[in-house]
Backbone as CSV, one residue per row, in Angstrom:
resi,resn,N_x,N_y,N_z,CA_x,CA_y,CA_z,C_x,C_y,C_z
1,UNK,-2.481,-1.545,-44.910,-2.060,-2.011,-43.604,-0.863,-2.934,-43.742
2,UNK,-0.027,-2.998,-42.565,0.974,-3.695,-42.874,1.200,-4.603,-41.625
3,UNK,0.845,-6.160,-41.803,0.536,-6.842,-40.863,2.207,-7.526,-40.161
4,UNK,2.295,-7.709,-38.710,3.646,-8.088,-38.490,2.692,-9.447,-37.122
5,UNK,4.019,-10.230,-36.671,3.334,-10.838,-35.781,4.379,-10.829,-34.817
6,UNK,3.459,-10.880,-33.132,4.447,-10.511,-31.800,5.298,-11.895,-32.302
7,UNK,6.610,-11.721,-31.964,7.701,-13.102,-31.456,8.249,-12.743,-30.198
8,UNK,7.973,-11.738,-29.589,8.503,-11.574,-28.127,8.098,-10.653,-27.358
9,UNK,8.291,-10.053,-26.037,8.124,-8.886,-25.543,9.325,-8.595,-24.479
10,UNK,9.357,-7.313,-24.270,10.583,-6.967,-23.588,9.985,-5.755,-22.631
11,UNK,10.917,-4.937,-21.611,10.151,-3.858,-20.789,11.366,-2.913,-20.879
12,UNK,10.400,-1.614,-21.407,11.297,-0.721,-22.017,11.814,0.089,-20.313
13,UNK,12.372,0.647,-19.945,12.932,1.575,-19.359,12.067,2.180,-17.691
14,UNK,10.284,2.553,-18.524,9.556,2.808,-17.368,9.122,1.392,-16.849
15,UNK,9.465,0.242,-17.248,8.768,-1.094,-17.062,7.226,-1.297,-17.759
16,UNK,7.108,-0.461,-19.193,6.168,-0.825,-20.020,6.466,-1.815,-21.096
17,UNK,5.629,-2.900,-20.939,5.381,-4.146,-22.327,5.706,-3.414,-23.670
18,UNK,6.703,-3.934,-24.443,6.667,-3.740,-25.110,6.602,-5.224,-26.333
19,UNK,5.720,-4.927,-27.342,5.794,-6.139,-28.345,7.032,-6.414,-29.297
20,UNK,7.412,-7.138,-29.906,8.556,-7.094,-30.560,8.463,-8.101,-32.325
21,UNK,8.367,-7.297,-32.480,7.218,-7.840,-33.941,8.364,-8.152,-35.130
22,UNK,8.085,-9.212,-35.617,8.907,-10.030,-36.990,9.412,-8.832,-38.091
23,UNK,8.835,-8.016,-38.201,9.026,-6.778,-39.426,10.291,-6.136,-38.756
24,UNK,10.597,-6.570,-37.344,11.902,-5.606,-36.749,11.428,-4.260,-36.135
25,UNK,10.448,-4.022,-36.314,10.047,-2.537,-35.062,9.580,-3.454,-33.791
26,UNK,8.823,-2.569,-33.095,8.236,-3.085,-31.713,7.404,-2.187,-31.515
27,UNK,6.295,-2.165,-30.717,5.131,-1.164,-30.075,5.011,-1.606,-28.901
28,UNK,4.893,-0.558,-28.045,4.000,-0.930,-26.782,2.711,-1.614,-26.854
29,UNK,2.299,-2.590,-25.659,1.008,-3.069,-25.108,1.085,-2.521,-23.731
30,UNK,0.233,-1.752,-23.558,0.103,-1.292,-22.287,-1.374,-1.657,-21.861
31,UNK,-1.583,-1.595,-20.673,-3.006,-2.235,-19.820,-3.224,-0.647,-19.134
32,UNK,-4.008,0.045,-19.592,-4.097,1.499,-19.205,-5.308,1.914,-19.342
33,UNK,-6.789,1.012,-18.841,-8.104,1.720,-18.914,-8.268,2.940,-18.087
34,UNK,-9.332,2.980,-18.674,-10.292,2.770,-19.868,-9.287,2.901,-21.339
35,UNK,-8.319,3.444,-21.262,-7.695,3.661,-22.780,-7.536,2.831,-23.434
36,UNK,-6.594,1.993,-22.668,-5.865,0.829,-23.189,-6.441,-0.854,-22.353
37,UNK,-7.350,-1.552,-22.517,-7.579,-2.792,-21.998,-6.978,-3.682,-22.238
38,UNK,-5.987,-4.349,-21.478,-5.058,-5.420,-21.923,-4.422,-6.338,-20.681
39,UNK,-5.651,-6.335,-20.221,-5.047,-7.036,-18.815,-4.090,-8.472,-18.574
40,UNK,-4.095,-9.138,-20.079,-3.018,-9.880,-20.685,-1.756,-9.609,-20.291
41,UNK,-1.467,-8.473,-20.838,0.044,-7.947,-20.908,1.005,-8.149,-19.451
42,UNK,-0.600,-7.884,-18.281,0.141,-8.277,-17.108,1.028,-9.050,-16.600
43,UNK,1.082,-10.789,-17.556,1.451,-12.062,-16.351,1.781,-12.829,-17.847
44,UNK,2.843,-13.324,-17.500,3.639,-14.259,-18.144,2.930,-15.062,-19.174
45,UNK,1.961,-15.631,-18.869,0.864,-16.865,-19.270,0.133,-15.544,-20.338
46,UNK,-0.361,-15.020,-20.076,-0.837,-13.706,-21.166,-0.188,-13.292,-21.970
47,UNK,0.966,-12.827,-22.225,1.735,-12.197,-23.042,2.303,-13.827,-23.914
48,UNK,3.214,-14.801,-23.214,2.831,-16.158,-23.802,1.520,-16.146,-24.785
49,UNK,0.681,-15.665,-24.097,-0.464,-16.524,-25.483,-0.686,-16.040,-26.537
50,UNK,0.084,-14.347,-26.593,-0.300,-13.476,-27.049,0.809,-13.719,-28.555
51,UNK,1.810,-14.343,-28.510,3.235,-14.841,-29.252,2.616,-15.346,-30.367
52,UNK,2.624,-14.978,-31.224,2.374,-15.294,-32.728,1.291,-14.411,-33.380
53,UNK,0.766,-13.536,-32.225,-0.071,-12.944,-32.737,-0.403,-12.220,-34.250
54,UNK,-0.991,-11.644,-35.078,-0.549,-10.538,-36.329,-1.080,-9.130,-35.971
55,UNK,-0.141,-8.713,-35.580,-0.767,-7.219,-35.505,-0.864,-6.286,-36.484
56,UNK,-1.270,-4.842,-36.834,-0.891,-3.446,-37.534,0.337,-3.022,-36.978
57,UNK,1.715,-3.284,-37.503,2.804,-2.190,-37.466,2.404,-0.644,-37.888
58,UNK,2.215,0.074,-36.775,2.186,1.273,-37.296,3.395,2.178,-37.914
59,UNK,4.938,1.237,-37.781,5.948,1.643,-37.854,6.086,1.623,-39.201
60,UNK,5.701,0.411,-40.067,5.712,-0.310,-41.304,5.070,1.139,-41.937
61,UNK,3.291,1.227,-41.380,2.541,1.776,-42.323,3.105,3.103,-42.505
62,UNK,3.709,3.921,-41.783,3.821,5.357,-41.631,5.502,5.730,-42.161
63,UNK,6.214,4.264,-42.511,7.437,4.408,-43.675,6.846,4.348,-45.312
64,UNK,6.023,4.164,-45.114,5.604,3.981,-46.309,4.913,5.310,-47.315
């Protein structure tokens, strides 16, 4: 696994969250139940808390 942590988020094109992770890729957070639960991602104060997080770059793991 290859761990990265959010430092920002931005909204790609359709106006989906996107994370923006220290390793230099980015992934979506989307709030899309039942699929996706992330009702965070919604509101300023959420995505804020969410900033330092460590996530799985799936970008990292799948160069590898």
């Amino acid at each position: 696994m290859t761990m990265s942590r959010i430092v920002a988020f931005h909204q790609d094109e359709f106006d989906d969250w996107v994370a923006d992770l220290s390793c230099g890729h980015s992934q979506h957070m989307r709030h899309d139940p039942p699929w996706q639960a992330r009702p965070w991602v919604v509101t300023t104060s959420g995505r804020d808390k969410q900033l330092g997080t460590i996530i799985n770059c799936s970008q990292c793991r799948e160069s590898k």
